[in-house]
C-alpha positions as CSV (number, residue, x, y, z in Angstrom):
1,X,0.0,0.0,0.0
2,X,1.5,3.7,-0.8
3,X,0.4,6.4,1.5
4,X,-1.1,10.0,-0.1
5,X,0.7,13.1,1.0
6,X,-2.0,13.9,3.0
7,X,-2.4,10.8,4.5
8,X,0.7,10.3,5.6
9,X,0.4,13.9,7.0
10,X,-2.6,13.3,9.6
11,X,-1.3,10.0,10.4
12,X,2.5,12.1,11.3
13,X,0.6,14.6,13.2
14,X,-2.0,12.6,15.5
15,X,-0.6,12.1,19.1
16,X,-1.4,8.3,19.4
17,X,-2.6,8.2,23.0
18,X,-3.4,4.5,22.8
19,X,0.5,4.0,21.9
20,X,1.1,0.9,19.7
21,X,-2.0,-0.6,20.4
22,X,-3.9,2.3,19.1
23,X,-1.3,2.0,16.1
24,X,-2.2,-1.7,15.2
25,X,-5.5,-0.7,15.2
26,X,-5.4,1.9,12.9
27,X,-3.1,0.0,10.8
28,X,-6.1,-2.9,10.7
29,X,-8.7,-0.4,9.7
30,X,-6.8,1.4,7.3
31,X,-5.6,-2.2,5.5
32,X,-9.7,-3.3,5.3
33,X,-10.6,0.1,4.1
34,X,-8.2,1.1,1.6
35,X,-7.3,-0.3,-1.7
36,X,-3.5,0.1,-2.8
37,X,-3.8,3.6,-2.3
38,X,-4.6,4.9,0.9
39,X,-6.4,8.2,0.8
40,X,-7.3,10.7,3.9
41,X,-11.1,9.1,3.3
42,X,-9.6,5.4,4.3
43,X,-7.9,6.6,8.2
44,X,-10.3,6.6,11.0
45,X,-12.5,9.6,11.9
46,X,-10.8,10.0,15.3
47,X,-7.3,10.5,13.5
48,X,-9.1,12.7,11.1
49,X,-10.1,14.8,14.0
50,X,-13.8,14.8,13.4
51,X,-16.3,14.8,15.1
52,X,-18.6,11.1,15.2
53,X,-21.9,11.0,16.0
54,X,-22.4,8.1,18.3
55,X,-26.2,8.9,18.4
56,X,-27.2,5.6,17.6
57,X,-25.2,4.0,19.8
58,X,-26.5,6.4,22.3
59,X,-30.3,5.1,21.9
60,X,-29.7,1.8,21.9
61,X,-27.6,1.9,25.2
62,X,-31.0,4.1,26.3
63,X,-32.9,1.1,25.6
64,X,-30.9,-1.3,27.6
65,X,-29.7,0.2,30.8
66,X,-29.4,3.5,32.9
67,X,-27.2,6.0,30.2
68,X,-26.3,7.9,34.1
69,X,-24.8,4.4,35.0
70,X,-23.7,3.7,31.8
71,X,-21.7,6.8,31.9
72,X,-20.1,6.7,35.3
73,X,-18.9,3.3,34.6
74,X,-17.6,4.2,31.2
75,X,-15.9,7.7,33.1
76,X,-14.1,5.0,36.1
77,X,-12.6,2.7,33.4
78,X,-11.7,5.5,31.4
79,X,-9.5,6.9,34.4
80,X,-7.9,3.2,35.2
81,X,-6.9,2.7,31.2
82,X,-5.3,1.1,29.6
83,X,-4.2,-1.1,33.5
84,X,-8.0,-1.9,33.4
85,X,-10.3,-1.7,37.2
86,X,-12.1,-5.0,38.6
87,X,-16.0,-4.7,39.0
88,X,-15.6,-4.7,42.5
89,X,-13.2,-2.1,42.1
90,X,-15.8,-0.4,39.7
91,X,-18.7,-0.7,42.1
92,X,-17.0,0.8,44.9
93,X,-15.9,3.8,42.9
94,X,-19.3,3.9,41.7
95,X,-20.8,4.1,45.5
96,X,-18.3,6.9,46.6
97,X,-19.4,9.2,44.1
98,X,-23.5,8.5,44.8
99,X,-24.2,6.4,42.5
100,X,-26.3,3.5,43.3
101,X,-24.9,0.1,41.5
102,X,-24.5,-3.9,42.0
103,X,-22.0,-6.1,40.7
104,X,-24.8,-7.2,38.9
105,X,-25.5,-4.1,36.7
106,X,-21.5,-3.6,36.3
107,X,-21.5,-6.9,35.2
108,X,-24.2,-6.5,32.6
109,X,-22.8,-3.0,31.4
110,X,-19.4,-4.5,30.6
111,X,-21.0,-7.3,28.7
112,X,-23.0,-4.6,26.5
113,X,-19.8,-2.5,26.4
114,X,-17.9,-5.3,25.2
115,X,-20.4,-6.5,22.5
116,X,-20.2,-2.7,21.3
117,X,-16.7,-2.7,20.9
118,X,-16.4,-0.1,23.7
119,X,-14.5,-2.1,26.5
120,X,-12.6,-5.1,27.1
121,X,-13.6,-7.0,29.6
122,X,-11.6,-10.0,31.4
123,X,-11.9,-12.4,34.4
124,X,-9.2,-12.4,36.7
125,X,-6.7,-9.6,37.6
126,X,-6.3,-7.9,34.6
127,X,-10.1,-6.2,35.0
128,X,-12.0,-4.4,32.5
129,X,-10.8,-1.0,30.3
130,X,-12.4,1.1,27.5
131,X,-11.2,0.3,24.0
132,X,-10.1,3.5,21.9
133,X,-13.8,3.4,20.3
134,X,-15.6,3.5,23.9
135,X,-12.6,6.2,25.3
136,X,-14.0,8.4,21.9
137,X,-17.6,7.2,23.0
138,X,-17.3,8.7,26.3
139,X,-15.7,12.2,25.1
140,X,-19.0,11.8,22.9
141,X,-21.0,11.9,25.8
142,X,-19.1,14.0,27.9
143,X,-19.8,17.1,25.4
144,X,-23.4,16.4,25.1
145,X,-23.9,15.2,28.9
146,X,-26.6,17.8,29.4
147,X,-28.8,17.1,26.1
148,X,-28.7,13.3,26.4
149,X,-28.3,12.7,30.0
150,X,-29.9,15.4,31.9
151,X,-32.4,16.1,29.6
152,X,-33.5,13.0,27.6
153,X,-33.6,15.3,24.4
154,X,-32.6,12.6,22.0
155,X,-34.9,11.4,19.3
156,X,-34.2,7.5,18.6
């Protein structure tokens, strides 16, 4: 595959948070999207630094569980990436800051998360942590809190 100028460009300037994880990942996408030349319209939208409207996403998470729980859990494994936090871990968290949550209901979240591609989710000690998809998810939600939260003004 040859790279465009401009291509190359973005993918020189993007800060690559997720390290070489993030990288890979990229690389993946870009190898299923693009032909033999790869064109700014083949790299992901977060590297092209617009904005993606995870409204969908939003309504069906709506439809299956509390988005204020959702959230908070989302916003607690986004502070313990990429070492990952343990539900119990999770839940505690959860109670300190007022929020009202089981094992249970972390346990179920994670599993919707996971199915999303939002989170990865594992038994045993290496716990649970938002994928770069549920890390731009949650910056999503953070900037519309108030409208789809607070509010409920989301049409579905």
């Amino acid at each position: 595959m040859i790279l465009t100028q401009e291509a190359e460009n973005l993918l020189m300037k993007y800060q690559w948070p997720g390290n070489i994880r993030e990288l890979a990942n990229a690389v993946a996408y870009i190898s299923f999207m693009a032909t033999d030349v790869v064109n700014v319209s083949d790299l992901p939208a977060y590297i092209l630094n617009t904005d993606v409207d995870f409204s969908m996403e939003f309504c069906y998470i709506s439809t299956v569980c509390d988005t204020e729980k959702a959230f908070q859990v989302m916003s607690h494994l986004s502070r313990h990436n990429p070492a990952g936090i343990g539900r119990k871990f999770l839940e505690t968290e959860c109670v300190q800051n007022g929020i009202s949550i089981t094992e249970s209901e972390i346990r179920r979240l994670l599993s919707i998360f996971t199915k999303l591609g939002w989170a990865n989710s594992h038994v045993g000690r290496s716990g649970s942590h938002l994928t770069i998809k549920g890390q731009a998810v949650l910056d999503w939600m953070k900037r519309y809190k108030d409208i789809l939260i607070k509010n409920k003004k989301i049409t579905c």
